[in-house]
C-alpha positions as CSV (number, residue, x, y, z in Angstrom):
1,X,1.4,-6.5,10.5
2,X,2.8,-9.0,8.0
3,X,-0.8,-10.9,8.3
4,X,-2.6,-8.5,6.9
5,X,-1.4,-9.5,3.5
6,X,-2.1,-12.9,3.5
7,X,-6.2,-12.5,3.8
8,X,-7.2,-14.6,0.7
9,X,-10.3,-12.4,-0.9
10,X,-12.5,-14.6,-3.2
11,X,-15.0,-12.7,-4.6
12,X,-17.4,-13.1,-1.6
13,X,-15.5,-12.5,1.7
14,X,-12.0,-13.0,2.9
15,X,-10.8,-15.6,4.4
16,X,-8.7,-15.7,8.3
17,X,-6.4,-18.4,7.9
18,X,-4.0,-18.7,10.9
19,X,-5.0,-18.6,14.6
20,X,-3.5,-15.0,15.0
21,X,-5.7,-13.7,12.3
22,X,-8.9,-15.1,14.4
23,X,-7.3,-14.0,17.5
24,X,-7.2,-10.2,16.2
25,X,-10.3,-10.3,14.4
26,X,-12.8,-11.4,17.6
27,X,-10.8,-8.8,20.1
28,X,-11.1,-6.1,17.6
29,X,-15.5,-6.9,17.2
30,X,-15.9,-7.6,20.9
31,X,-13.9,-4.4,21.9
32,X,-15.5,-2.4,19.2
33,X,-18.9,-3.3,20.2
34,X,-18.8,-3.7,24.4
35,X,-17.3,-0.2,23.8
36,X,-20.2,1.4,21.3
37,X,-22.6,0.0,23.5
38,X,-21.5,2.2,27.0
39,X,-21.5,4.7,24.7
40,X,-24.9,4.7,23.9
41,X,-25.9,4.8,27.3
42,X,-23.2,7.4,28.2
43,X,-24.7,9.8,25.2
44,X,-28.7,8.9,25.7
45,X,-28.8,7.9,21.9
46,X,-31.2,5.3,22.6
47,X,-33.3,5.8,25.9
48,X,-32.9,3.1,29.1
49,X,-35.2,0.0,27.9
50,X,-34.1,0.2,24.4
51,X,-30.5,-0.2,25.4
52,X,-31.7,-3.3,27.8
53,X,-32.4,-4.9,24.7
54,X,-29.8,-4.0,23.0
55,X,-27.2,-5.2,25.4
56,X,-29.1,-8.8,25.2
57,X,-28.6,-8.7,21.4
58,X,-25.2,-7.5,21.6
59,X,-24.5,-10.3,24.3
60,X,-26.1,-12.5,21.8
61,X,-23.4,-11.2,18.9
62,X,-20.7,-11.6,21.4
63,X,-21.0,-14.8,22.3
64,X,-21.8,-16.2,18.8
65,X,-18.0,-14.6,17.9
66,X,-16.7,-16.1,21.1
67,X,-18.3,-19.9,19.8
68,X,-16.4,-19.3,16.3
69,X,-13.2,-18.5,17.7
70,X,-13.2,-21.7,19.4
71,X,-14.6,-24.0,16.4
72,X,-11.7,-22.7,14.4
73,X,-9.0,-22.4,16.8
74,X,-7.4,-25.4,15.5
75,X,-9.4,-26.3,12.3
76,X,-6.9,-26.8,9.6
77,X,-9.8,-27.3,6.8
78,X,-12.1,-25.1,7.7
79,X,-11.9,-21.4,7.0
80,X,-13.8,-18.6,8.5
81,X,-15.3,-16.1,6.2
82,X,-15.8,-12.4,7.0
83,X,-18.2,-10.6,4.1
84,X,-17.0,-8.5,1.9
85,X,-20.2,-6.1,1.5
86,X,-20.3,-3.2,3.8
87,X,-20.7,-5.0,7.0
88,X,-17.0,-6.7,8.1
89,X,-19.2,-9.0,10.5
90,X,-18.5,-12.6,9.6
91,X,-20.5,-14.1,6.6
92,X,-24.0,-14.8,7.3
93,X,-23.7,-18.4,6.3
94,X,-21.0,-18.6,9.0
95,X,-23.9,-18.5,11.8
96,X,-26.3,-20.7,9.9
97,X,-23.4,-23.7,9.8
98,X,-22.7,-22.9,13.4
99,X,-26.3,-23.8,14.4
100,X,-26.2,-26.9,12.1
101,X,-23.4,-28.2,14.1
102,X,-25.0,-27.6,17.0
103,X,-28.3,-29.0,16.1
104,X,-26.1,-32.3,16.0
105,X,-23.3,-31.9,18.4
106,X,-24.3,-35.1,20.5
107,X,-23.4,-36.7,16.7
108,X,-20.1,-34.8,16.8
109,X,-19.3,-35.5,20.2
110,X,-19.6,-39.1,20.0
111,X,-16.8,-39.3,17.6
112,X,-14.5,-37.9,19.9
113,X,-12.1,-39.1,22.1
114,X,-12.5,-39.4,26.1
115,X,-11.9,-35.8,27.2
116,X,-9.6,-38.2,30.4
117,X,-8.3,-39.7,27.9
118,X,-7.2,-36.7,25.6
119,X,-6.2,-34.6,28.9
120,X,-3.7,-37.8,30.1
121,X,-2.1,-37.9,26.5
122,X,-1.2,-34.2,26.6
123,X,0.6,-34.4,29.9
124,X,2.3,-37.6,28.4
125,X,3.6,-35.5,25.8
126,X,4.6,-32.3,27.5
127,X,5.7,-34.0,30.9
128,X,7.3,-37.5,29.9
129,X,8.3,-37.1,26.5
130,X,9.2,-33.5,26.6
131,X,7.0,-32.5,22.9
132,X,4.4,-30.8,22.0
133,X,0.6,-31.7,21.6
134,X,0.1,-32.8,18.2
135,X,-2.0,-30.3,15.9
136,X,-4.0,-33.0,15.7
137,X,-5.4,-33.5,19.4
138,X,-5.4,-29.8,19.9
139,X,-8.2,-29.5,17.2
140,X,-9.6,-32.0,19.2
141,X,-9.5,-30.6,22.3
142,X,-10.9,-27.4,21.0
143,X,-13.9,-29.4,19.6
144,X,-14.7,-31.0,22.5
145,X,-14.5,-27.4,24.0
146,X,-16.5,-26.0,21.4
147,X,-19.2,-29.1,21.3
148,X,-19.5,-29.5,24.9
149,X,-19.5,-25.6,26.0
150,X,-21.5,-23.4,23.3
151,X,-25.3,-23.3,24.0
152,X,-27.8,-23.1,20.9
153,X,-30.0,-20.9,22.3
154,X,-27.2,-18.0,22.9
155,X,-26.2,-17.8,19.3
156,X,-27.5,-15.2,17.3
157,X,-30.1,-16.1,14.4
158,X,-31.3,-14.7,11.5
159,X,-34.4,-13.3,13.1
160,X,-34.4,-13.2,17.0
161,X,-38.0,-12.0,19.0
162,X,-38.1,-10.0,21.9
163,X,-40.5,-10.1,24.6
164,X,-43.1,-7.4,24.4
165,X,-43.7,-5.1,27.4
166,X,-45.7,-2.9,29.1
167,X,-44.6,0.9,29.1
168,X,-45.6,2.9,32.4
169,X,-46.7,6.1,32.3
170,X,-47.2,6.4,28.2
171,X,-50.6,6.0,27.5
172,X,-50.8,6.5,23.6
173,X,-48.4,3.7,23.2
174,X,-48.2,1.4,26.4
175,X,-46.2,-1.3,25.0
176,X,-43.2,-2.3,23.2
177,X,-41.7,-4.8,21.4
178,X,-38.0,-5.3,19.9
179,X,-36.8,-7.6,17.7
180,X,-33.6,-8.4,16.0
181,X,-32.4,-10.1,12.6
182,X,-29.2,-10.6,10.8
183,X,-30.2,-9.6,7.0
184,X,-28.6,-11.7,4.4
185,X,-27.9,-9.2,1.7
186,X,-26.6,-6.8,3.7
187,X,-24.5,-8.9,6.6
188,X,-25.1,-7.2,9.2
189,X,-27.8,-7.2,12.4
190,X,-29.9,-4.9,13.0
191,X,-32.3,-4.0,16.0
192,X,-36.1,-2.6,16.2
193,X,-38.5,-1.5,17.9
194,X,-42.4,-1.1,17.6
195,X,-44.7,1.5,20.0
196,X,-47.6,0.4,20.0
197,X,-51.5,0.3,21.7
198,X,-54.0,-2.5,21.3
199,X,-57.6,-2.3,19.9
200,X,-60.2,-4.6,21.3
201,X,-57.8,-7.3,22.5
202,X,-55.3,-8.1,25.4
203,X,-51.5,-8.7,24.9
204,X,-51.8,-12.3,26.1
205,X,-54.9,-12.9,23.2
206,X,-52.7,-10.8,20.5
207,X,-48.8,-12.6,21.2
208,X,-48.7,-14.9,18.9
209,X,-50.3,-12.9,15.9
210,X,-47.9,-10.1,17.0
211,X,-44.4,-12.1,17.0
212,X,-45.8,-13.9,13.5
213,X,-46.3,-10.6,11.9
214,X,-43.1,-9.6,12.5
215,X,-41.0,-13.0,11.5
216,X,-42.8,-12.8,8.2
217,X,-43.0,-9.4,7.3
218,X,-39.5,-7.2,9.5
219,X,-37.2,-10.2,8.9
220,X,-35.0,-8.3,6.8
221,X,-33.7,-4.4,6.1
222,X,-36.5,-2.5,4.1
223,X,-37.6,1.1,4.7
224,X,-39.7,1.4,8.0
225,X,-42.3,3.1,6.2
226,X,-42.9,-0.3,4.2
227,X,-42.2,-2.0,7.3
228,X,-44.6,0.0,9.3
229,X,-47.6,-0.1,6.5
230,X,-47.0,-4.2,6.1
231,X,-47.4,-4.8,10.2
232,X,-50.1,-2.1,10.3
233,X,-51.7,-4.1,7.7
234,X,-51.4,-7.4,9.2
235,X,-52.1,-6.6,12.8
236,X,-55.7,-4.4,12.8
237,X,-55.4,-4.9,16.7
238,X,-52.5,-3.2,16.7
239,X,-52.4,0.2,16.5
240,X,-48.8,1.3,16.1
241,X,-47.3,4.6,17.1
242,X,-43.2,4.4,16.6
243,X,-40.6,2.3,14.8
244,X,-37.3,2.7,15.5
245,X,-34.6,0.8,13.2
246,X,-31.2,0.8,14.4
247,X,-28.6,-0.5,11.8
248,X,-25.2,-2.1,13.8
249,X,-22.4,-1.3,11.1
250,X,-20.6,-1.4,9.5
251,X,-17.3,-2.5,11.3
252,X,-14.3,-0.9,9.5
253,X,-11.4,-3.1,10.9
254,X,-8.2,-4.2,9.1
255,X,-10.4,-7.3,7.8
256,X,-13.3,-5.1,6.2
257,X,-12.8,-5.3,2.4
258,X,-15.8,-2.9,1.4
259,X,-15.6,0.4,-0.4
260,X,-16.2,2.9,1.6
261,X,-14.4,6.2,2.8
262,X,-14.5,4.5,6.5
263,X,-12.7,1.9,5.9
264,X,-9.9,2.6,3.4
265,X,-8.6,5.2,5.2
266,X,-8.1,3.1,8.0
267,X,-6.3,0.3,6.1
268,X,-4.3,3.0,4.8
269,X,-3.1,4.3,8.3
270,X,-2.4,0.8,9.3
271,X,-0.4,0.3,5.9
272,X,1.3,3.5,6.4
273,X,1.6,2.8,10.2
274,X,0.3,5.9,11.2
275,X,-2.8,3.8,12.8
276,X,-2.1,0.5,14.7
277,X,-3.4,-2.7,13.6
278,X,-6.7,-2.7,16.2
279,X,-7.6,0.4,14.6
280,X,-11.6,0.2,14.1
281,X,-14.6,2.3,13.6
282,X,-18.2,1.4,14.3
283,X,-20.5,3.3,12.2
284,X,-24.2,2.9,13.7
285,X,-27.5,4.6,11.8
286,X,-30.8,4.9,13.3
287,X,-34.2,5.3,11.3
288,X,-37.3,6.4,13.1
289,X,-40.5,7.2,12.3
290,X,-44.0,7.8,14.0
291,X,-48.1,8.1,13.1
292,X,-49.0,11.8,12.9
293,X,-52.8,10.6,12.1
294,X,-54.5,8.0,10.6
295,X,-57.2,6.8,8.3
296,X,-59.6,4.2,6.9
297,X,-58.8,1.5,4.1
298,X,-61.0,-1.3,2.6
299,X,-64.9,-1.8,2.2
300,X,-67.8,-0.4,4.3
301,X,-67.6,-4.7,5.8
302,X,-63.7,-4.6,6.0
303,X,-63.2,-1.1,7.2
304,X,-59.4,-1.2,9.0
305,X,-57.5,1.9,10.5
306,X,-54.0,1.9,9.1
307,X,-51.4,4.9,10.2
308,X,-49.5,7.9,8.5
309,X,-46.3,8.5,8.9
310,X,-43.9,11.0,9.4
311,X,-40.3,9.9,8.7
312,X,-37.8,11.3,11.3
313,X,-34.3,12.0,9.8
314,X,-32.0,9.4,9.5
315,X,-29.7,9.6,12.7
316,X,-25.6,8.4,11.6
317,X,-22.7,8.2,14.6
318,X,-19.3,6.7,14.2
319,X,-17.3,5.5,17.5
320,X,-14.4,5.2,17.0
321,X,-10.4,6.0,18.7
322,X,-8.7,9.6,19.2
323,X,-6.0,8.9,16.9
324,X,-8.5,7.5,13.9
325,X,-11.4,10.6,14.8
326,X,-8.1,13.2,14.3
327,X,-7.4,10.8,10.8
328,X,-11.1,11.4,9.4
329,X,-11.4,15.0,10.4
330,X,-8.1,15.8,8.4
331,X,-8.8,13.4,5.4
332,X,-12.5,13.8,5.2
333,X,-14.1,16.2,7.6
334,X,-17.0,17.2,5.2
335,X,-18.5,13.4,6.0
336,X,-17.6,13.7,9.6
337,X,-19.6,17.0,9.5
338,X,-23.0,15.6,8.3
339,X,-22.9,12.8,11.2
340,X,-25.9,13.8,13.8
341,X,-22.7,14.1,16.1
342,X,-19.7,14.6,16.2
343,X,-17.6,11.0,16.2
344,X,-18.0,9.6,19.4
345,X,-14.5,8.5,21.2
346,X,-14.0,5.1,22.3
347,X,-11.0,3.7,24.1
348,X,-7.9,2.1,21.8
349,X,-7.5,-2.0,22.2
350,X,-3.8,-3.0,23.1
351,X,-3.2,-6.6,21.4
């Protein structure tokens, strides 16, 4: 408990600065989110191939949490920042410098020693000489670890494209493509999803306009109707039927530093110690919408079909403990009313 007082907050996020702090932090985010995901599946919130790709983007959240553990398990200098907005997801810059270092980790790894070498002089110290490893080679053990075992490809970037597939069985809208970004204003990632048929073209012709449409234009959080309207616009082969926009967060954890009802109460409990320390709650929204029609925009030479829309309602869940569900229903059960259901229970983390 006594850490929780000693995480600095400059004005942009707050700062873990001891190894216990990042222990804590990545169990709580990993628990929290492996458990929100069987969830979905358990309460049909999203339907069998959108949770596919949502486990892959999870997995790819995961183990971007599991690389920053390691790069500053012994880093004296270096800091890990967790955002202060509502998110408590670690600064997006945090995932930009972790794919710099990668991008030049045969660089870094060259100035390390021999990992032989290093192993030999830590039994040395332990076996013959009875002391412990130096801070110093223990940071450097964990950067070999960290150089030599974290793959580029599995970290999660700011905009990360799913495959598009074909849909059995639903004629108006045989395909589907998901998509994922991590928006820089608001911290957090978020996942979508595009229905869609094609006009006068083949998926293999259309790919590559497809995935470029969406980099440029559902990169970052907007309303889906102005999402919807700018891909619509760019893609006149595409004739899109449903978006669905699912917003991951934010995580209310002992670390979060936002404003919200959520999260305060929580740090409260802890303070009070009527909560543990792992006490977290994922709140999740999901925005939907779907063409009820169309019609016809531009010249009589540059005729294009665009859609109308029909916004669904916005869909809120929190998962979260027993003991912190009880919490918000005493302290605020008018906001745990308006959620589309009631809080959804997921299992407490021992540390």
């Amino acid at each position: 408990m006594s850490f929780i007082n000693q995480i600095v907050t400059p004005l942009d996020s707050a700062v873990l600065e001891s190894k216990e702090q990042y222990q804590t932090y990545f169990k709580i985010v990993n628990h929290a989110f492996d458990a929100m995901v069987d969830k979905l599946v358990e309460h049909e919130i999203c339907n069998p191939l959108e949770l596919s790709f949502m486990k892959q983007y999870c997995e790819l959240l995961t183990y971007s949490l599991e690389a920053f553990r390691v790069k500053y398990l012994f880093d004296e200098e270096e800091k890990m920042k967790v955002d202060l907005t509502e998110s408590g997801f670690p600064n997006y810059l945090e995932f930009r410098y972790l794919i710099n270092d990668l991008a030049l980790k045969s660089e870094h790894i060259s100035k390390l020693p021999d990992p032989k070498v290093l192993k030999d002089e830590f039994l040395e110290s332990l076996l013959k000489y009875k002391e412990p490893v130096s801070k110093r080679k223990l940071e450097q053990a964990a950067s070999i670890v960290y150089y030599t075992s974290v793959e580029k490809n599995f970290i999660f970037k700011r905009f990360v494209q799913g495959k598009i597939i074909k849909i059995e069985n639903n004629p108006g809208a045989p395909y589907l493509v998901s998509w994922s970004f991590y928006d820089i204003s608001m911290n957090r990632p978020f996942i979508c999803f595009m229905y869609f048929d094609l006009l006068k073209t083949t998926v293999n012709e259309y790919t590559e306009a497809i995935y470029d449409a969406l980099e440029k234009s559902a990169d970052r959080d907007m309303s889906l109707d102005m999402m919807a309207y700018a891909l619509d616009k760019k893609l006149p082969k595409v004739l899109p039927k449903k978006f669905r926009k699912i917003d991951l967060g934010p995580l209310h954890t002992v670390f979060a530093k936002d404003e919200l009802q959520i999260t305060h109460l929580i740090l409260e409990g802890i303070i009070q110690k009527t909560l543990k320390l792992p006490a977290c709650a994922v709140s999740l929204s999901i925005d939907e919408i779907h063409s009820k029609g169309d019609f016809t925009e531009g010249s009589f030479f540059n005729k294009q079909t665009l859609q109308v829309w029909e916004t669904n309602k916005t869909e809120k869940y929190v998962f979260t403990t027993h003991r912190v569900m009880q919490m918000l229903y005493d302290r605020i059960p008018e906001t745990m009313n308006k959620l589309t259901k009631e809080p959804i229970e997921i299992p407490e983390l021992k540390l």
